[in-house]
C-alpha positions as CSV (number, residue, x, y, z in Angstrom):
1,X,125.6,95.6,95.2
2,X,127.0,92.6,93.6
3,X,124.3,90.1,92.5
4,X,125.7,87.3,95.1
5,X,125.6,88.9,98.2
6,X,123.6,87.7,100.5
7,X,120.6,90.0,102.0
8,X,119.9,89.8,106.4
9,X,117.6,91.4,107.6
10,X,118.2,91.9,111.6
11,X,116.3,93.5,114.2
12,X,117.3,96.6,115.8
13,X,116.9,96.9,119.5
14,X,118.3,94.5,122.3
15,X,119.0,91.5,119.6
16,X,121.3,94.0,117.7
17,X,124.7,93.3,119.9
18,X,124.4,89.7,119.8
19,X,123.5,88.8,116.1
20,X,126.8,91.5,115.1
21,X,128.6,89.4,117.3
22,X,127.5,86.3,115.9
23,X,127.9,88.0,112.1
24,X,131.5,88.9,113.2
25,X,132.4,85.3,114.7
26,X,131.7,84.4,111.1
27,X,134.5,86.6,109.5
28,X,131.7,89.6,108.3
29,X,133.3,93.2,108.9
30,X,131.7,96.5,108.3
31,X,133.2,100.2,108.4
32,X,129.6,101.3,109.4
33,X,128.5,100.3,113.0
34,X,124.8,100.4,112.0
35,X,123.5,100.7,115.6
36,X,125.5,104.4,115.8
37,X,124.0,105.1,112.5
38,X,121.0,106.4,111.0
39,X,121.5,104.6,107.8
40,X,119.8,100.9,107.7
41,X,121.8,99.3,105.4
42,X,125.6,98.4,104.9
43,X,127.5,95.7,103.2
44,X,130.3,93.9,104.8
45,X,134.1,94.6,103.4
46,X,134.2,91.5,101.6
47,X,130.8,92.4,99.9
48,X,129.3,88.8,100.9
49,X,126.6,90.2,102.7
50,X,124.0,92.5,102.8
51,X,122.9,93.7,106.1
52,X,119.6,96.0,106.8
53,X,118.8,97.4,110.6
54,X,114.7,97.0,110.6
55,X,112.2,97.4,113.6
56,X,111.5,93.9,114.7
57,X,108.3,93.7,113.6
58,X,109.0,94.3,110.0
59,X,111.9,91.3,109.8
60,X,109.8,88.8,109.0
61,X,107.9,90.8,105.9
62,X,111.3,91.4,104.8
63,X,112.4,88.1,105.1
64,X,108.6,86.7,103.2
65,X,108.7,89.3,100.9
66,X,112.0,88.3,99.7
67,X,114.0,91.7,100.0
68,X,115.8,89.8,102.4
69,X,117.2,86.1,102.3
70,X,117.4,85.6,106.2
71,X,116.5,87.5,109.2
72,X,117.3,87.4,112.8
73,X,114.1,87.9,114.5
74,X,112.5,87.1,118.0
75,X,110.1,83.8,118.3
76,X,107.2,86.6,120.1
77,X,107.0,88.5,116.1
78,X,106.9,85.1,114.6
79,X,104.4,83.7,116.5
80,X,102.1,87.0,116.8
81,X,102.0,87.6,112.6
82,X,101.9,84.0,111.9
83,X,104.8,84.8,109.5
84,X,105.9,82.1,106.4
85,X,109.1,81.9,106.7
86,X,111.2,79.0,107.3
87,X,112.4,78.7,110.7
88,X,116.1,77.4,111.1
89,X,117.6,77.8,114.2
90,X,116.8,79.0,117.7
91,X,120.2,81.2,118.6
92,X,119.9,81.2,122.5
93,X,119.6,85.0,123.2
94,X,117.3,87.3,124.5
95,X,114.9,85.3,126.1
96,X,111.4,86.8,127.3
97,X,108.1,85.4,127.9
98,X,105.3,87.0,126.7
99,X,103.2,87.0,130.1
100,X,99.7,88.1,131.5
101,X,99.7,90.7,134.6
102,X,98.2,92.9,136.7
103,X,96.9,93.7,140.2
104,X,96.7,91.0,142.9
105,X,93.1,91.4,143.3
106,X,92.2,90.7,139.6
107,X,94.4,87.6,139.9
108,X,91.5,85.0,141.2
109,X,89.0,86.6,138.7
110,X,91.0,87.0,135.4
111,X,89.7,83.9,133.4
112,X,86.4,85.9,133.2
113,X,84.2,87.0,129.6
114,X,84.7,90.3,128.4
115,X,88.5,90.6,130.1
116,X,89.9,94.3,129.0
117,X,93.3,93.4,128.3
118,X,96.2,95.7,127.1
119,X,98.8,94.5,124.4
120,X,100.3,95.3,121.3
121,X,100.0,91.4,121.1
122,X,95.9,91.2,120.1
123,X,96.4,87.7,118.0
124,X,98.4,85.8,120.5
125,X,96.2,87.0,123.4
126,X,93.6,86.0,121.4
127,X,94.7,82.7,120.9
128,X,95.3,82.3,124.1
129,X,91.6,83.2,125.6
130,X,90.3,81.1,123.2
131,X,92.0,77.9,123.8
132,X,90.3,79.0,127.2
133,X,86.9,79.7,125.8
134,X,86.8,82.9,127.6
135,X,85.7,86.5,125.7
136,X,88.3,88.6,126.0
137,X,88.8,92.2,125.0
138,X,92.2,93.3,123.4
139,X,92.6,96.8,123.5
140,X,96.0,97.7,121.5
141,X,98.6,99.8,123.2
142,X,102.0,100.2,122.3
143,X,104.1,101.4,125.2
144,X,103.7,101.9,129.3
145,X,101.6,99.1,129.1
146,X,101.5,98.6,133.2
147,X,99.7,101.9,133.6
148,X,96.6,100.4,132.0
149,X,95.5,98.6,134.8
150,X,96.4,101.2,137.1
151,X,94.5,104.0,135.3
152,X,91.4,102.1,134.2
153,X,92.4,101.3,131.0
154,X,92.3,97.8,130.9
155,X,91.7,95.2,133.4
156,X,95.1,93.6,132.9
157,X,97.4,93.3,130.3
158,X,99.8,91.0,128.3
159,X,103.1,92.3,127.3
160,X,107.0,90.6,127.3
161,X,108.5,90.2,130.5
162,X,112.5,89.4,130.8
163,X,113.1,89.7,135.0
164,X,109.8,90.9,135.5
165,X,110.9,94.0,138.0
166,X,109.2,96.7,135.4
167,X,106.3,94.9,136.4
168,X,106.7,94.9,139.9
169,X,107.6,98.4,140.3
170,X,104.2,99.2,139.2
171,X,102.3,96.9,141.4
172,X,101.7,94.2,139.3
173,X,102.2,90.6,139.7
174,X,102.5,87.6,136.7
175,X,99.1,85.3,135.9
176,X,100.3,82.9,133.7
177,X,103.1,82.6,130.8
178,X,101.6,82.5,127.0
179,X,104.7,81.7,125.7
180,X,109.2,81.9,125.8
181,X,110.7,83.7,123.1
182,X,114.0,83.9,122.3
183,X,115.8,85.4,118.8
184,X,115.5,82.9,115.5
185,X,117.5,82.7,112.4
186,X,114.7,82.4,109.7
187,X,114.9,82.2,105.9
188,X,112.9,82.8,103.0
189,X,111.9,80.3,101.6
190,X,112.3,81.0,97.8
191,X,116.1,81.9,99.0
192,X,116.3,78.3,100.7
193,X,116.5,76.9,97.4
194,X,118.4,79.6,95.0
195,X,120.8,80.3,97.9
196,X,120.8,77.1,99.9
197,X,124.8,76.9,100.4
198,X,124.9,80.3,101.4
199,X,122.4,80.3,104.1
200,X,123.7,76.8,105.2
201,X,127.3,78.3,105.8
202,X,125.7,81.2,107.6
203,X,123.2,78.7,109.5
204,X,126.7,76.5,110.7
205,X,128.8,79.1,111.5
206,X,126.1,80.6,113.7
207,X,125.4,76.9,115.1
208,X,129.1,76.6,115.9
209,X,129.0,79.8,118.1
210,X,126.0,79.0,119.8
211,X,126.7,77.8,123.4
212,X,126.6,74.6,124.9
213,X,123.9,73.4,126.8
């Protein structure tokens, strides 16, 4: 890999499509489609750039760490790690909100100590009890998160929502909305000064694709 190419670190999943696109509006081209692959990494024919396919959890220690200059990320990762990274642009796609849920009964009592709530998202549902001063109890899960409730598991849980049907096909209705996400381009911050006029071209090309509001 030539010492100038640029490293991105982008998360695999449903933000995949859209940041390629956005990585191809900018000229980059690869012979290897990563999201058909089982290899995570490729460089683009030009050899500019550098891309890795990570879970979307791990972008942002890839992107602090420094093995990667920028990553493409959702806002819901960020805010849950608390990650140091620069943030530099909100791209528009795949919005979610990260939301509290669960039966209809529960709904008038759910604001009460010692909550059992269901998420892979312990910090933020943290934060948010506490701004509440209520005790809550996170318990961690990592999939199926609406059977919790149903099954005894937890009271109610907290987990990303995009239409909300998954969450009325089992029975559950929204509380409240802890917070939107959407994807972010987000730099390290070393690289913000060693690579500045490459993540700035990258940063405007993106901006320039973004759509209008």
């Amino acid at each position: 890999m030539p010492s100038n190419t640029l490293t991105i670190a982008c998360a695999k999943g449903y933000l995949w499509h859209q940041a390629m696109a956005y990585l191809h509006g900018l000229g980059f081209h690869f012979d290897n489609d990563l999201n058909e692959s089982r290899q995570l990494s490729t460089i683009d024919t030009s050899g500019r750039i550098q891309l890795f396919k990570v879970r979307p959890w791990d972008v942002p220690v890839y992107v602090e760490e420094g093995a990667a200059d920028i990553g493409i990320v959702g806002k819901d990762v960020l805010l849950e790690q608390s990650s140091d990274v620069m943030e530099l642009l909100d791209l528009k796609f795949g919005g979610c909100r990260l939301v509290l849920a669960g039966p209809p009964e529960t709904k008038h009592a759910y604001l009460e100590h010692n909550i059992r709530v269901a998420t892979k998202y312990q910090a933020s549902t943290l934060r948010y009890f506490q701004h509440k001063s209520i005790r809550c109890i996170p318990i961690k899960l990592y999939g199926a998160m609406e059977l919790a409730p149903v099954t005894g598991v937890a009271d109610i849980i907290c987990d990303l929502s995009a239409s909300g049907q998954t969450l009325k096909d089992n029975g559950l209705i929204e509380y409240d909305t802890v917070f939107e996400s959407t994807a972010r381009l987000v730099a390290n911050r070393a690289s913000m000064m060693t690579r500045y006029e490459d993540i700035l071209a990258i940063y405007t090309g993106i901006r320039e694709q973004l759509p209008a509001e």
